[in-house]
Wavefront OBJ file of the C-alpha trace (Angstrom):
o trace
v 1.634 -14.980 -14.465
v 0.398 -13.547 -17.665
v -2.992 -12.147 -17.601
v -3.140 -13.085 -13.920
v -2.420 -9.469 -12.577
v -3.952 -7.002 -13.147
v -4.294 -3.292 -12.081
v -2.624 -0.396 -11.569
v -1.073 2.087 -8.812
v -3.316 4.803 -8.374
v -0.820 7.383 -7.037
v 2.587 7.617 -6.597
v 3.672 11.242 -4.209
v 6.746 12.561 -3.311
v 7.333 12.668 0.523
v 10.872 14.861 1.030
v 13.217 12.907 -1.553
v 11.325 9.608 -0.940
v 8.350 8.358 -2.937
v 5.181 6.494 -1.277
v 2.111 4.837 -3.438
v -1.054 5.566 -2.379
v -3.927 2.779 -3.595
v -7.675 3.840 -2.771
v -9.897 1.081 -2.158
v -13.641 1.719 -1.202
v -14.478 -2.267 0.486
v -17.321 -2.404 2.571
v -16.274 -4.175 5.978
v -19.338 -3.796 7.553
v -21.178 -6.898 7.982
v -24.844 -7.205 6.017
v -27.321 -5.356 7.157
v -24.974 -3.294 9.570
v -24.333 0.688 9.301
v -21.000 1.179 8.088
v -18.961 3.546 10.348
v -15.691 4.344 11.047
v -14.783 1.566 13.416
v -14.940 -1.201 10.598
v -12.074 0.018 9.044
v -9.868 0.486 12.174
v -6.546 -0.683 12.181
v -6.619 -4.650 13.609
v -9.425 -4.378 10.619
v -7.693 -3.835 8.025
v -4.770 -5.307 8.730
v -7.449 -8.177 8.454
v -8.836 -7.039 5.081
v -5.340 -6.590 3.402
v -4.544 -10.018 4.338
v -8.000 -11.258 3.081
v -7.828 -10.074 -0.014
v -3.863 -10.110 -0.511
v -3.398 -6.761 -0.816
v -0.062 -7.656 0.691
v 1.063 -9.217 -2.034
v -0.150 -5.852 -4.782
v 1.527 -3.739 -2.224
v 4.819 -5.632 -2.591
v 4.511 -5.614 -6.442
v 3.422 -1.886 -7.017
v 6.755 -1.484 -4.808
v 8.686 -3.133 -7.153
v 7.053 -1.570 -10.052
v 8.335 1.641 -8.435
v 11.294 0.500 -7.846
v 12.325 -0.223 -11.504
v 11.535 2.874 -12.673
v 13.069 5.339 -9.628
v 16.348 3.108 -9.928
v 15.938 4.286 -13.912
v 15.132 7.310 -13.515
v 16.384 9.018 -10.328
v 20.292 9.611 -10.455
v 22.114 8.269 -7.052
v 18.881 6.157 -6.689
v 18.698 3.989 -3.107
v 15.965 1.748 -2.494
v 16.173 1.942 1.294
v 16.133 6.243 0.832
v 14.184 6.943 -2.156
v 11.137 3.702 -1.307
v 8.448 5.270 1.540
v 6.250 2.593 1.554
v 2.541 2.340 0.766
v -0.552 3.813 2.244
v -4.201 1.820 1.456
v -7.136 4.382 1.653
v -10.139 3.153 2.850
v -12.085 5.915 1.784
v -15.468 4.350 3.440
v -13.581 4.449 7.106
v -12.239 7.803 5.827
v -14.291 10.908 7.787
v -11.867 13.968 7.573
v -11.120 15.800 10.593
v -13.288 13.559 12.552
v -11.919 10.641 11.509
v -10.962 8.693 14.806
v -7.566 7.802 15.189
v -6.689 4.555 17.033
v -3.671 3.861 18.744
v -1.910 6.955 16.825
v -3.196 5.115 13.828
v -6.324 7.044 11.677
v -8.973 4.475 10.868
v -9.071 3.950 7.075
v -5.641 4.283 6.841
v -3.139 1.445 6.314
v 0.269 2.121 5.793
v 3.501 -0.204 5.071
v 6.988 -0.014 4.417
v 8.302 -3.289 2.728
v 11.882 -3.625 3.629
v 14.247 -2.875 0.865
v 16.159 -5.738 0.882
v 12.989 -7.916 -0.307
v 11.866 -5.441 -2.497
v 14.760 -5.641 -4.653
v 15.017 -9.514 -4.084
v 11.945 -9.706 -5.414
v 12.894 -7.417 -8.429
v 15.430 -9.919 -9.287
v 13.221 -12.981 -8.934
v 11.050 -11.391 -11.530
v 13.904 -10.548 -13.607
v 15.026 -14.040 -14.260
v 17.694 -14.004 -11.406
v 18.170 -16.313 -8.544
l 1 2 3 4 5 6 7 8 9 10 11 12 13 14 15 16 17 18 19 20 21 22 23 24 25 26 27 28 29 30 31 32 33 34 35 36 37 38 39 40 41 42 43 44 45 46 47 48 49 50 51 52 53 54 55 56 57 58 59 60 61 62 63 64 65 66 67 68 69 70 71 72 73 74 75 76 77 78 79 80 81 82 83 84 85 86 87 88 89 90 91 92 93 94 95 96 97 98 99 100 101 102 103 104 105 106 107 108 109 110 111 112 113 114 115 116 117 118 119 120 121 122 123 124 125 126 127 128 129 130
C-alpha cells in the first residue's frame, strides 16, 4: 500500500470523553450546468458520494489512525467509549442556520460511527496479525 494513501485527518475534537474526526470536503454534486444548492448534498446524496468516491474506506482508516494513538496515549483507553465516529463536511451543502435539515439529518453533513470491534480488527490486520 505504500505510496497508495495518501492524506490526512483534518480535525480530530473532543465530544465529552470521546473523540470524533471531522474531514471537510468541498465536492460539487451538482450536475453541469446546474445551480448548486443545498439539496445536492442531502443525506441519500451523500451517502451516494461517500460510496463513490470511497470515502468509506478513509473514514475507516483515519479511525484506526485514531485509534493507535488514543489507545497510546489516553490511560484506561476503550475503543467502544473513547471512538465517536466521523463527521464529512460538505461545506458546499453547508448554509448555517438555514441549512435544511432532512429527516433530523442537516444536509452537508454525514456522520458515521464504525463499530469498534472492526476498527480494532482492522488495526490488527494492518499490524501484521490475523
Amino acid at each position: 500500500m505504500r505510496g497508495y494513501l495518501t492524506g490526512s485527518i483534518d480535525l480530530v475534537l473532543r465530544v465529552g470523553d470521546a473523540y470524533a474526526i471531522a474531514d471537510y470536503k468541498t465536492n460539487w454534486l451538482a450536475a453541469p450546468g446546474e445551480p448548486l444548492t443545498a439539496w445536492q448534498h442531502r443525506p441519500a446524496a451523500l451517502a451516494a458520494e461517500m460510496e463513490r468516491a470511497h470515502y468509506g474506506l478513509q473514514a475507516l482508516l483515519y479511525t484506526v489512525a485514531l485509534h493507535r494513538y488514543l489507545r497510546w496515549r489516553l490511560h484506561g483507553y476503550d475503543p467502544a467509549r473513547h471512538l465517536a465516529g466521523v463527521l464529512y463536511l460538505f461545506v458546499r451543502g453547508m448554509r448555517g442556520a438555514d441549512t435544511p435539515v432532512v429527516d433530523g439529518t442537516p444536509c452537508g453533513v454525514f456522520a458515521w460511527k464504525p463499530p469498534a470491534a472492526l476498527v480494532t480488527a482492522l488495526s490488527d490486520v494492518l499490524e501484521g496479525g490475523a
